[in-house]
C-alpha positions in Angstrom: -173.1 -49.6 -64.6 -171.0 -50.3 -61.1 -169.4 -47.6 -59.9 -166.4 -48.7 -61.6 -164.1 -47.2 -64.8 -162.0 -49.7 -67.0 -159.9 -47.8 -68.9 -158.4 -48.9 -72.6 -155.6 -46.5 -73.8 -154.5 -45.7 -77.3 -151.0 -44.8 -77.7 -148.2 -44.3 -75.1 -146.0 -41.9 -76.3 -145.7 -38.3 -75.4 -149.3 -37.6 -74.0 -150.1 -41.7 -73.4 -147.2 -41.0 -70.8 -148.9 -37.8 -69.4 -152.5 -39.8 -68.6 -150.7 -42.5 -67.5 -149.4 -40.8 -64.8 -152.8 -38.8 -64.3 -154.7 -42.0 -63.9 -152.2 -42.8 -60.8 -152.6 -39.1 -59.2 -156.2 -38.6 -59.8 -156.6 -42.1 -57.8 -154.7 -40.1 -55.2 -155.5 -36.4 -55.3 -159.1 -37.6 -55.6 -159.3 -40.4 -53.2 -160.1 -42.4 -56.1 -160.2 -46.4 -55.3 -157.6 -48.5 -57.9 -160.7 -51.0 -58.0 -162.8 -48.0 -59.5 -160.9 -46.7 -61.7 -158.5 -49.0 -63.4 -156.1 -49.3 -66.6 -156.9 -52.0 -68.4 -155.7 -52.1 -71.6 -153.4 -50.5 -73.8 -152.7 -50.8 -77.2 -149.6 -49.6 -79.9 -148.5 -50.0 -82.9 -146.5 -53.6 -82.1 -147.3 -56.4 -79.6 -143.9 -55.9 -78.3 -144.3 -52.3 -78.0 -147.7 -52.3 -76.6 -146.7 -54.8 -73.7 -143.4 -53.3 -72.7 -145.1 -50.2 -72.3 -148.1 -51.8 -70.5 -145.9 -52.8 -67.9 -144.4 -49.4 -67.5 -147.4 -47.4 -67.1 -149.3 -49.7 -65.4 -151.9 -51.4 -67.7 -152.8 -54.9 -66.8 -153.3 -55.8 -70.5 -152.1 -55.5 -73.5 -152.4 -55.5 -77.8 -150.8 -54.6 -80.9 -154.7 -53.6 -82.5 -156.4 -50.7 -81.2 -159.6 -52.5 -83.0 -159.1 -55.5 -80.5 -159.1 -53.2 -77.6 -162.1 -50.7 -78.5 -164.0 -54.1 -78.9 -163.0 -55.5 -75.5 -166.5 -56.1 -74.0 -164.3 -55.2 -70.8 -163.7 -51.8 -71.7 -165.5 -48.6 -70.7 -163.6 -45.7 -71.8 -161.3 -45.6 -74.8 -158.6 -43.3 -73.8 -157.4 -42.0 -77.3 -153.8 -40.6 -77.9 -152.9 -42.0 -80.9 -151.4 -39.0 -83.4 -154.1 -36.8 -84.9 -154.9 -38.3 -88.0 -156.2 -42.0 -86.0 -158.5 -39.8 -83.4 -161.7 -39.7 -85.8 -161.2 -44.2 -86.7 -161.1 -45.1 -83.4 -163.3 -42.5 -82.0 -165.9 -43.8 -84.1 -165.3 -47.2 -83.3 -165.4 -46.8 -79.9 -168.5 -45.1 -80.3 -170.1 -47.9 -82.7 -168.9 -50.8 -79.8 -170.7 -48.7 -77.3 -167.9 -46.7 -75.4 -167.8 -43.5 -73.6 -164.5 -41.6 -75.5 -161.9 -39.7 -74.0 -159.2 -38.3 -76.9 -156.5 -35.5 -77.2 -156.7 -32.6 -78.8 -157.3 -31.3 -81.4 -160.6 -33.7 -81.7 -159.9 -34.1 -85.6 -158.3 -32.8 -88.7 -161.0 -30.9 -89.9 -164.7 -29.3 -89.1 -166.4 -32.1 -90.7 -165.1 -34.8 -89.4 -165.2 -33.7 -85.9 -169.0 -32.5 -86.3 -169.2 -36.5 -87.6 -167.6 -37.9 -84.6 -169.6 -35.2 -82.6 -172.9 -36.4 -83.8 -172.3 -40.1 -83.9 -171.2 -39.8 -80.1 -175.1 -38.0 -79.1 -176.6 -40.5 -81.2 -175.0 -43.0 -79.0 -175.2 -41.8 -76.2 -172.0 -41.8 -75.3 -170.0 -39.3 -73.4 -167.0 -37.9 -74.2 -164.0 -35.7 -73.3 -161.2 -33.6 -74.8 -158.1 -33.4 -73.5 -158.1 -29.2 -73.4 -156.5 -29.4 -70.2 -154.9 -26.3 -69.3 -158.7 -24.7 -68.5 -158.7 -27.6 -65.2 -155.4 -25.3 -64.0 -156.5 -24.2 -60.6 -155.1 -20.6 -61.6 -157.4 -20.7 -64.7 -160.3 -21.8 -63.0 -160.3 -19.1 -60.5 -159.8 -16.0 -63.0 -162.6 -17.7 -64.6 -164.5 -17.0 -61.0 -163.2 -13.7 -60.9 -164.6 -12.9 -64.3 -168.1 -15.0 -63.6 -168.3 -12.7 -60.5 -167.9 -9.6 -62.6 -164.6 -8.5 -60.4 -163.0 -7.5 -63.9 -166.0 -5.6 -65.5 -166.8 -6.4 -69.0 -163.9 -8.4 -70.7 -163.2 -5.7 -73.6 -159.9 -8.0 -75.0 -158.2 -11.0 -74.8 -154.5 -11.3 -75.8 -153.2 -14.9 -76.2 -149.6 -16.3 -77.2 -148.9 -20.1 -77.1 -145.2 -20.2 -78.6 -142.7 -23.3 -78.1 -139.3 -23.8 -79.6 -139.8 -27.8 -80.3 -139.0 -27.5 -84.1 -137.1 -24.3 -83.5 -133.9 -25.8 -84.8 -134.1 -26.5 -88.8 -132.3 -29.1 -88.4 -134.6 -31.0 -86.5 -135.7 -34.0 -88.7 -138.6 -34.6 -90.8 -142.2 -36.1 -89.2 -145.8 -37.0 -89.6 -146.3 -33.3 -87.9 -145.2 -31.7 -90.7 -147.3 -33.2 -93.0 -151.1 -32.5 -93.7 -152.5 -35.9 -93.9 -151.5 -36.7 -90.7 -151.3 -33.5 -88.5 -153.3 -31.3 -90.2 -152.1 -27.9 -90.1 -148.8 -27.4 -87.6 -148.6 -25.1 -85.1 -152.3 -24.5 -85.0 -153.7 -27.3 -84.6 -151.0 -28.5 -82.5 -150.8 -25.1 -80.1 -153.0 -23.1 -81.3 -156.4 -25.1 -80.6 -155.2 -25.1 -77.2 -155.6 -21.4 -77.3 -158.7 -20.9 -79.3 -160.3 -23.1 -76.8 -159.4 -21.5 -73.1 -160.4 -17.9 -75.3 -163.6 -19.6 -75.8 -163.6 -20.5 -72.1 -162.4 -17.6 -70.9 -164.2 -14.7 -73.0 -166.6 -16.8 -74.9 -167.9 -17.7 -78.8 -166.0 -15.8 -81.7 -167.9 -14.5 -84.2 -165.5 -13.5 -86.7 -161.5 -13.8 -87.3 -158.9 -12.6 -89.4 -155.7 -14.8 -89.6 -152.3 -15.5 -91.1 -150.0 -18.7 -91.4 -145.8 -18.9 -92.2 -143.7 -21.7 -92.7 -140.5 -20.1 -91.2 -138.5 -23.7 -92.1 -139.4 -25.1 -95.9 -137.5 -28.3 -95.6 -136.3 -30.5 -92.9 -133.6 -33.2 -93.2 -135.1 -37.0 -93.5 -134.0 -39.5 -91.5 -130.2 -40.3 -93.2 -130.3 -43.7 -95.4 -128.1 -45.9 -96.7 -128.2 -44.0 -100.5 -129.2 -40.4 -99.6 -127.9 -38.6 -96.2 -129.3 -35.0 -97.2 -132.6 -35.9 -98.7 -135.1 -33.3 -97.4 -138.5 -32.9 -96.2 -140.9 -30.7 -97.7 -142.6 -29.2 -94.4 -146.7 -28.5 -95.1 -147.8 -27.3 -92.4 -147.3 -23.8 -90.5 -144.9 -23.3 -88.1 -146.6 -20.1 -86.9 -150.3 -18.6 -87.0 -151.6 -15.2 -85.8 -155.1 -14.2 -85.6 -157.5 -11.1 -85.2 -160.7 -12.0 -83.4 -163.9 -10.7 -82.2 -166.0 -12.0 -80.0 -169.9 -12.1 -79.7 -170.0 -10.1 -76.7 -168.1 -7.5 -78.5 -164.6 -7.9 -76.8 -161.9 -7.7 -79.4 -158.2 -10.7 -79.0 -155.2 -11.6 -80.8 -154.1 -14.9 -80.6 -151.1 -16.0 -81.7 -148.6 -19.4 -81.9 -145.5 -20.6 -83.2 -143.5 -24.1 -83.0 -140.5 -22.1 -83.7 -139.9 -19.4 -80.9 -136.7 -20.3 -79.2 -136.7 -20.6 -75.4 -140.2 -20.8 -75.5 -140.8 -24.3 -73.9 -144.4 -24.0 -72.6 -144.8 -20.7 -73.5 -148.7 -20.4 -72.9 -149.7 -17.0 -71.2 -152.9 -14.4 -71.8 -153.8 -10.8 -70.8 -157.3 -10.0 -70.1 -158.9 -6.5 -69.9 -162.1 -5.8 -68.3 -163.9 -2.7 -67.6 -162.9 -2.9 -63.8 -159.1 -5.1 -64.1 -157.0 -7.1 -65.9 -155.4 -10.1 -65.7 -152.6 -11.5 -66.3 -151.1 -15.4 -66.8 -148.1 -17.2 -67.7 -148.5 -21.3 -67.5 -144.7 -21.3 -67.3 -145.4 -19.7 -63.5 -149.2 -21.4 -63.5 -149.2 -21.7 -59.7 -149.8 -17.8 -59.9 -151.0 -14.8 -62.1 -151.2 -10.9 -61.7 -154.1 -8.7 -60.9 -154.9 -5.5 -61.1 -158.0 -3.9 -59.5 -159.0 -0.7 -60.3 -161.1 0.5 -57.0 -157.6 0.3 -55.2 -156.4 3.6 -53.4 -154.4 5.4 -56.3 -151.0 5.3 -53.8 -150.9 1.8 -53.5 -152.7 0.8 -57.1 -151.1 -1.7 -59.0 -150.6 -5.6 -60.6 -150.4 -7.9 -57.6 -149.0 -11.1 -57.9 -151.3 -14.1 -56.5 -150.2 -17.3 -55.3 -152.3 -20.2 -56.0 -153.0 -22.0 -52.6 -156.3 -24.0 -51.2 -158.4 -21.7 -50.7 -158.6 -22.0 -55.5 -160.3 -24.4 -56.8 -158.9 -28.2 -56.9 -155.5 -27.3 -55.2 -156.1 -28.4 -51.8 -156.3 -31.9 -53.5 -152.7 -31.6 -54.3 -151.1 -29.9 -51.7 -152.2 -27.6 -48.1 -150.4 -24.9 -49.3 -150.0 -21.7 -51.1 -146.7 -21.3 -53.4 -145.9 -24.9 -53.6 -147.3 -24.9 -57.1 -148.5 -27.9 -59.1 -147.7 -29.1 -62.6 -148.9 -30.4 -65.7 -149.5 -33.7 -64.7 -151.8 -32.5 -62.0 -154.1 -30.4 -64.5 -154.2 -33.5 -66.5 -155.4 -35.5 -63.2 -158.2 -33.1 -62.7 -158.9 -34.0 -65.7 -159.1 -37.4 -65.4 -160.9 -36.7 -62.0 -163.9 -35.2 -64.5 -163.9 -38.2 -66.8 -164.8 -40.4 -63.7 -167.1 -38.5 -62.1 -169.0 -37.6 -65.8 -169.1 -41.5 -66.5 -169.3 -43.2 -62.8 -171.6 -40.4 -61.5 -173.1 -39.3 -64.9 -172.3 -35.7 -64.4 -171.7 -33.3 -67.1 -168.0 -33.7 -68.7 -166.7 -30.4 -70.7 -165.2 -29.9 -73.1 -166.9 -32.9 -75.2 -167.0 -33.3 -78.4 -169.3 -30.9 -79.4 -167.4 -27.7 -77.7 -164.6 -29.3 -79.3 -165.7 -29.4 -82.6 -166.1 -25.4 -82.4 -162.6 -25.1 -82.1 -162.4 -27.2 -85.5 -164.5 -25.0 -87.0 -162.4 -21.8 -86.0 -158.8 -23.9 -87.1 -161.4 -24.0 -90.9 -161.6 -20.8 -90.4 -158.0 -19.4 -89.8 -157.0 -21.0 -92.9 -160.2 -19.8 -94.8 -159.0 -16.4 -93.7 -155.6 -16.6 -94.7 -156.2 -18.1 -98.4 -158.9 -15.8 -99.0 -157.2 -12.7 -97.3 -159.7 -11.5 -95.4 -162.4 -11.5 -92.7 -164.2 -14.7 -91.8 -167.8 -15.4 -89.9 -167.2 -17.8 -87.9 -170.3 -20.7 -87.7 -171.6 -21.2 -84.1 -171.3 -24.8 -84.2 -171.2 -25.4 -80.1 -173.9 -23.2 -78.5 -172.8 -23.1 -74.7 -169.6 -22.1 -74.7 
């Protein structure tokens, strides 16, 4: 293969926007040539739709069949964020035509299906890559050096929130999120696998959980038709989800997430505990985080805040200095920057499928817990974590 990525998009909505623009700054941040890496195609649910957004996002082609496009002989990648329910068709496709597959989280609806999709993909050959991006946050990246190079002692907990206030209202209408056999389940798979996943990154596997799940909002109003303006919506899927967890290196977490906490708008943050310090992070500030030390003179002991700068990992790509802060489209463009070195350069992309697939299995598992009231063992699906 040339050193060159053509890129084939599904979907151009909320997140289609967000690697859109990623595409664009990686080619920057990265010093990435527009002849390397290039958007292609893109494909949505009309013709119309599919070339209007084309032209806004920058693809140079475009098709109302995500089957045309994951057949293009042209295409290398197939960029998938389609809503969850589509990720394990055209993953699969993709992989049968050949294609390295880059899709949004959560990888599927269930276990199963994403150990399918996993196994299909290292039959192929075929690399892939999950959108978990908060872990590429320059912030994140470094506590994970501080905890590599054992500045925080053993980690003995984890505690993790991931709250947003998107559905907070009950009177925001009905959608495919709230129903099963499209989403899923709601808030978990939605928030929540984000969570599970940088735990995993950050601590490592979890051997057994103990969870519960609330609808706070039964019913939501339907669009309003011609015959029936109050019709409702019978939500499915949670709206909150809380979890006990340990882990196998015998650290103890709670993780929790709800679609319903109002003023929560990104509200991702975690507190870890070591033997030696703790840690703590709030991606609404995720240009910075707190640390405490405990070797520290006992006069002047205490959290102290830290301001990302270059001297962290894949700032200085972004920006020469400290405090400026970057954003979510720039974790998502270190992102991108991983899918084209892991498929121009064949280096190792992370999280594929397969570390993805664990956090399907632990999403099984929170809803095993919660139906059968009790303690789960959770299967070790991924084995480097």
């Amino acid at each position: 293969m040339s050193k060159q990525l053509r890129v084939g998009m599904v979907g151009s909505g909320y997140m289609g926007k967000a690697h859109a623009i990623a595409y664009r700054n990686a080619m920057a941040a990265f010093e990435i040539s527009n002849q390397s890496l290039i958007c292609d195609m893109l494909a949505d649910a009309t013709p119309e739709l599919a070339k209007q957004k084309a032209a806004e996002l920058g693809f140079h082609r475009s098709t109302g069949d995500w089957k045309e496009l994951v057949a293009d002989p042209q295409i290398d990648v197939v960029d998938i964020c389609a809503p969850n329910f589509l990720h394990k068709d055209i993953a699969l496709a993709a992989i049968a035509s050949g294609k390295h597959v880059y899709s949004e989280k959560p990888l599927a609806l269930s276990a199963a299906d994403a150990k399918l999709m996993t196994e299909a993909a290292e039959a192929a050959g075929v690399k892939t890559l999950v959108g978990f991006n908060y872990i590429k946050n320059p912030t994140v990246q470094f506590i994970k050096q501080l905890i590599e190079r054992g500045e925080l002692g053993d980690i003995v907990h984890f505690r993790g929130v991931f709250n947003e206030d998107y559905l907070a209202d009950a009177a925001v209408p009905f959608s495919w999120r709230l129903q099963k056999e499209f989403a899923g389940t709601g808030s978990l798979n939605d928030l929540g696998s984000h969570l599970v996943q940088l735990a995993l990154h950050l601590v490592g596997p979890i051997s057994a959980l103990c969870a519960d799940l609330k609808i706070v909002h039964q019913q939501r109003p339907l669009e309003a038709s011609a015959t029936n303006s109050m019709a409702k919506g019978q939500v499915e899927n949670d709206d909150q989800a809380h979890m006990m967890v340990r882990f196998s290196n015998g650290a103890q977490g709670t993780l929790e997430t709800s679609r319903v906490a109002w003023g929560r708008k990104n509200g991702l943050s975690f507190e870890l505990t070591g033997t030696k310090g703790s840690v703590v992070f709030d991606q609404e500030s995720l240009s910075e985080f707190s640390l405490y030390l405990s070797g520290e003179q006992p006069d002047v002991q205490g959290f102290k805040r830290v301001l990302v700068g270059p001297e962290h990992p894949d700032y200085a790509a972004f920006c020469v200095s400290a405090g400026h802060g970057l954003g979510f489209n720039d974790m998502k463009a270190v992102e991108i920057r991983d899918l084209y070195e892991g498929i121009v350069h064949g280096q190792a992309l992370w999280p594929d499928f397969r570390a993805a697939a664990q956090v399907n299995v632990i999403l099984d598992d929170v809803l095993k817990s919660y139906e059968g009231n009790a303690w789960v063992k959770v299967e070790q699906y991924d084995g480097d974590q």
